[in-house]
N, C-alpha and C positions, 0 to 999 in steps of 0.2 A: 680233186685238186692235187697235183705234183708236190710230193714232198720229197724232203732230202731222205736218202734211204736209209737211215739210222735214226730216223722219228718216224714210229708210224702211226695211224689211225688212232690206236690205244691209246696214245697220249691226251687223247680228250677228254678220257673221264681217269687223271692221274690221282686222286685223292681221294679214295670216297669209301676209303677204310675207316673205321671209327674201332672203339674198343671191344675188346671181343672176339676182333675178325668178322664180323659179318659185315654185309656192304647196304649201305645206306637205298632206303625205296628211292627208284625212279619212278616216275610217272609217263602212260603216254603222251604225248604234246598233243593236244586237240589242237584248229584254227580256226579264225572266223575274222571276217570284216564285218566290221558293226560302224555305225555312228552315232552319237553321243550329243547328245544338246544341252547346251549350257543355260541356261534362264537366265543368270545373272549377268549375262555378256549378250543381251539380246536375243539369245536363243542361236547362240552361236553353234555352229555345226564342227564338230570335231571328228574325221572320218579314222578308223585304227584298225590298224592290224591286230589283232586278239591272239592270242598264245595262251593254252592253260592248262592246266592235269586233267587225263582225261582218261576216259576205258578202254581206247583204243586212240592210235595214232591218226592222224587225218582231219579233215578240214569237217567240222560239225557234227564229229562226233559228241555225244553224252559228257558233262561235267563228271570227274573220278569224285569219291566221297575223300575226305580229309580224313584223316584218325581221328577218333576218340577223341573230343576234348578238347581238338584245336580248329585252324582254320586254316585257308588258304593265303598270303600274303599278297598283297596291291603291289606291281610295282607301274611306271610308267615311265618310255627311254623317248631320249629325244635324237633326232636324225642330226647330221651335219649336213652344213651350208652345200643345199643343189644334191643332198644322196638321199637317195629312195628310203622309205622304210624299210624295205625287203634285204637291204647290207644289212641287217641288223638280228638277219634270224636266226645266224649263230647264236647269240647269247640269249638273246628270247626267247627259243626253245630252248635250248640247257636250263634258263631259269626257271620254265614251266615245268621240265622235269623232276626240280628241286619239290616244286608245291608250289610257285608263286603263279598268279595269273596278271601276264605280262600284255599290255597294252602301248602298239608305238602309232603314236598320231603322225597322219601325213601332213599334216599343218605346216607349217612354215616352210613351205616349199617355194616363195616366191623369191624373186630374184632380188627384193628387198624386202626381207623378212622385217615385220617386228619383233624383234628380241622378245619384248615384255608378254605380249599377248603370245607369245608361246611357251611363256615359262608359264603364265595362265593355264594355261590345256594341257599342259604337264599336270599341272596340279589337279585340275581339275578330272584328268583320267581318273590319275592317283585314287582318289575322292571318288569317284564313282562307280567305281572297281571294290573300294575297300566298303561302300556304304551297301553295294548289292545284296552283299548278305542278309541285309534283314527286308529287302525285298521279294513277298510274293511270287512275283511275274517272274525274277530273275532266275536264269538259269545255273546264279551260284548265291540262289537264297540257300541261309544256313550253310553255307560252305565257305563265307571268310571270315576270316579273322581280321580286329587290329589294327594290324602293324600295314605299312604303307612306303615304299620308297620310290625317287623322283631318279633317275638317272640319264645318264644321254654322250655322245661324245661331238667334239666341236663346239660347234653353235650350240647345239644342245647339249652339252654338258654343263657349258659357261648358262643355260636357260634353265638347267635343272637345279643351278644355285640359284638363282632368281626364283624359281619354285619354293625350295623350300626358305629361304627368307622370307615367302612373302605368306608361306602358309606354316604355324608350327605344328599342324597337326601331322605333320607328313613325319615320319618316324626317323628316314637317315636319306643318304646322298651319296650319290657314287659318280664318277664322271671319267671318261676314257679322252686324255689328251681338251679339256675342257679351254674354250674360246674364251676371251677378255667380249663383253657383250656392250651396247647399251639401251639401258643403263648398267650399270660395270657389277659384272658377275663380283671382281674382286673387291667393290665396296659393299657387296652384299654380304658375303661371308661374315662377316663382322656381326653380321645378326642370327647366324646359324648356330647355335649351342645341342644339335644332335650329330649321333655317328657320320663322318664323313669317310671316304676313302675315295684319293685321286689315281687314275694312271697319267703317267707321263712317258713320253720315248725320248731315247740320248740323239736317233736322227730325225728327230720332229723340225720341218722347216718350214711348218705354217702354223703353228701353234706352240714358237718354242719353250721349254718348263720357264726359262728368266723371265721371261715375259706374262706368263700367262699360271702355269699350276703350282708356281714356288711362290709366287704372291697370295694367290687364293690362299694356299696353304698356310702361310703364315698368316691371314685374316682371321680363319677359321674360330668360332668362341668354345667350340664343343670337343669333342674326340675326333682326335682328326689322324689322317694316315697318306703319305705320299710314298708311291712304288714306282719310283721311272726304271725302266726294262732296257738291258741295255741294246743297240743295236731296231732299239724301235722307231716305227718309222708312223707321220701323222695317217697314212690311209691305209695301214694295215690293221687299226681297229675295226676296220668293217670289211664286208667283203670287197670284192674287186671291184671298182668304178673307176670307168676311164676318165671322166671329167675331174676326179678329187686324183689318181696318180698325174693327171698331166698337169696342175696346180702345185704337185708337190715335187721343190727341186732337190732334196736329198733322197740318197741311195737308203734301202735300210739293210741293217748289220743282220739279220735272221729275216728264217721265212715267215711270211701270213701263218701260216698254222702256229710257228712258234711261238710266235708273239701272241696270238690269243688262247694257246691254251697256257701260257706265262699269268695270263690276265687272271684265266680262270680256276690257277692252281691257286691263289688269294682270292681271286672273288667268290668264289663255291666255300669255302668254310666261313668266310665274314659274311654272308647271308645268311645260312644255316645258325650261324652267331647272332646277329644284331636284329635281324628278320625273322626268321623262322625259330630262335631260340632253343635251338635243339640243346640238350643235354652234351657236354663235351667239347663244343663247336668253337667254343671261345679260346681254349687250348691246343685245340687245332691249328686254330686262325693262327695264332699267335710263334705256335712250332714252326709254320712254316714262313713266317714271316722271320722270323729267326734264321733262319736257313738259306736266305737270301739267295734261291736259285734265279740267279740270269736277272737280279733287277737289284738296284739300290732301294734302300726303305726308312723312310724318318716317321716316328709316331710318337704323338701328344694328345695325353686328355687322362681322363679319370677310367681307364680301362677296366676298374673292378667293380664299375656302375650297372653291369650284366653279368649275370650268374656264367661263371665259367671263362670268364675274360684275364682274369691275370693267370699269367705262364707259370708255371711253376719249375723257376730257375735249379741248375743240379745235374742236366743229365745232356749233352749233346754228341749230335753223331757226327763222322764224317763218313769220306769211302773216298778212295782212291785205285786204281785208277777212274774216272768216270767221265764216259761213257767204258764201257770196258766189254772183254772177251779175250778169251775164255771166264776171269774169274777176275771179283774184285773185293777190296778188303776194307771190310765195314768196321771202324773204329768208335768203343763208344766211351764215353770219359763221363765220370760217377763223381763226383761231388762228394756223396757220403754211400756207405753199402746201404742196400737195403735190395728187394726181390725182384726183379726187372726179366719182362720175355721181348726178344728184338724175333723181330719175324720181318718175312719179305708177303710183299703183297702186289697183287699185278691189278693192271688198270680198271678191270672190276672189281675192285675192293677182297679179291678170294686170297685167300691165306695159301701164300705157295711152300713155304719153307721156312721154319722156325730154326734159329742158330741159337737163343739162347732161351732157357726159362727156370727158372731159381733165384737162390740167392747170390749177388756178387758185392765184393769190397770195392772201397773208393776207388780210385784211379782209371786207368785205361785198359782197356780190354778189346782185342780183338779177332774176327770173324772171317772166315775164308769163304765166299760164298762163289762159288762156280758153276752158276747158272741153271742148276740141275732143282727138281721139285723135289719133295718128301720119299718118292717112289725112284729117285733117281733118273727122271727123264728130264733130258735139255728141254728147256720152255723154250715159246718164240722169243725173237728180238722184238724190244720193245723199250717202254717205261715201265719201273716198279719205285715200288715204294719202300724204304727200311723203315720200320716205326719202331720204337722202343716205347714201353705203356708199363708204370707200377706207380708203387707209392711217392717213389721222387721223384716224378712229372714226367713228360712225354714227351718225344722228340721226333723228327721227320727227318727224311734225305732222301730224293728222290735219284732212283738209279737207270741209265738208259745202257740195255745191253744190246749189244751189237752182231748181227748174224749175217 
């Protein structure tokens, strides 16, 4: 896909530095079409696109093993009104990459969907995904865990709130630009007391937020989080389909790639957080939310409910110029002294160039960073990361160099 030529490729996986400097396991993405039958709905037939960690990339390869101890995560996305599952494999594979094993039902494909019976087979994926594990036959017995989320965009985001309202066993909820349903996603919220996090776009003109994710949002009973992105647009959460751009009468402000790897610089650490519980992830999540690159962000709830979820206020960064070249100037403001390393990191999480590491006193401090690595060679144009990581809490800013 044509990108603007000061974002490139790299930008997909901008995050995935943790402490330490080393970069977080990906997994291969296996695939498979399976279907699924519900007993309790007549033996209803639920057909899905399957995404999951695997030993190799491609369609039927081998289930990858989980680490030590844990599992694989359930999630299940729902399509929007007349798009295919298949716009949706951007995020279903990255999420499989994570460890989750992703399921998108083709279901509600009619041109009068029922709402309800698809927030139904949402759930019910969900559920049959996360139950697999302690099945035999299955080819991810012993390999999940737990934890379980509903998500979707459109139709099916506003159906993935109907999900989990109507199930509480489903762990959290996520929704990309999510539809008013009926029965009304936004009076369902009100029964929802797990993790939520919405996307919304400022050029949404079939889903607009007043209408539709700033209500939800205020419904919400549990931990809840809205990110409208600016310059997004209702059909650039999925991929290209001409039937949802010719429904959709606003221009959008960035390109398709921007906007969803906008999405996925929040959504990849609040997973690794709320779902996969990684050690760090809630401090992550919360740094970059902080940082508000390229989206507005309101967030309400008991954040310190999971290990790692409150930010620990004290330490932020900027940089200026940015995107920048030759060189830009990374500023970072201390709260109180204490021992802090700011390093750059490029989009595989690899540690390119450390500017600081020691002790510093309160105030502000700043960094010259001219694009060059440890050994003195210009890196390519791209996205990087500044991370600061010590005892006074951790900070993010993400930086785009320009060649």
């Amino acid at each position: 896909m044509p990108l603007r030529t000061w974002i490139p490729i790299a930008c997909l996986l901008l995050a995935i530095a943790v402490p330490g400097g080393t970069a977080l396991a990906q997994y291969p993405v296996g695939t498979a079409d399976v279907t699924y039958t519900d007993p309790a709905r007549g033996n209803r037939s639920v057909p899905v696109d399957l995404y999951y960690p695997a030993t190799a990339a491609g369609a039927g390869q081998p289930v990858a093993q989980p680490p030590a101890g844990s599992g694989f995560a359930a999630v299940a996305f729902g399509h929007g009104f007349q798009m295919p599952a298949g716009a949706y494999a951007w995020v279903a594979g990255r999420l499989a990459s994570l460890g989750c094993v992703v399921a998108v039902p083709r279901t509600g494909g009619e041109l009068f969907p029922t709402h309800a019976q698809f927030g139904l087979d949402l759930a019910f994926a969900a559920r049959t995904l996360r139950d697999a594990g302690a099945l035999p036959a299955s080819p991810f017995f012993g390999r999940m865990g737990p934890r379980s989320l509903v998500m979707g965009h459109s139709m099916g985001g506003g159906c993935a709130l109907l999900a989990a309202a109507g199930d509480p066993s489903l762990t959290a909820v996520a929704a990309f630009a999510a539809a008013e349903t009926n029965p009304s996603a936004i009076a369902a919220c009100a029964t929802i007391d797990r993790p939520s996090l919405l996307f919304a776009g400022t050029n949404d003109c079939v889903t607009p937020p007043a209408g539709h994710q700033i209500p939800m949002y205020g419904a919400l009973a549990g931990w809840r989080a809205l990110a409208t992105i600016d310059g997004a647009s209702h059909c650039q959460f999925n991929a290209y389909n001409f039937l949802c751009d010719l429904g959709e009468s606003c221009s959008a402000g960035i390109t398709r790639q921007e906007q969803q790897d906008t999405v996925w610089l929040l959504l990849e650490p609040w997973v690794r957080w709320v779902l996969l519980q990684e050690e760090g992830a809630g401090a992550w999540y919360q740094s970059v939310a902080a940082a508000r690159e390229g989206f507005a962000y309101e967030q309400d709830g008991a954040v310190a409910a999971v290990e790692g979820a409150s930010p620990r206020a004290g330490r932020r960064l900027r940089a200026a110029p940015n995107p920048f070249n030759p060189a830009v100037v990374v500023t970072l403001e201390m709260d109180a002294a204490g021992p802090a390393e700011l390093a750059i990191f490029d989009a595989r999480g690899r540690r390119v160039r450390v500017l600081a590491d020691g002790a510093l006193e309160a105030g502000s401090h700043e960094w010259r960073w001219d694009g060059r690595d440890e050994a003195g060679r210009a890196v390519p144009g791209g996205c990087y990361l500044a991370r600061v990581q010590g005892e006074g809490g951790d900070a993010v800013r993400k930086l785009v160099l320009l060649r």
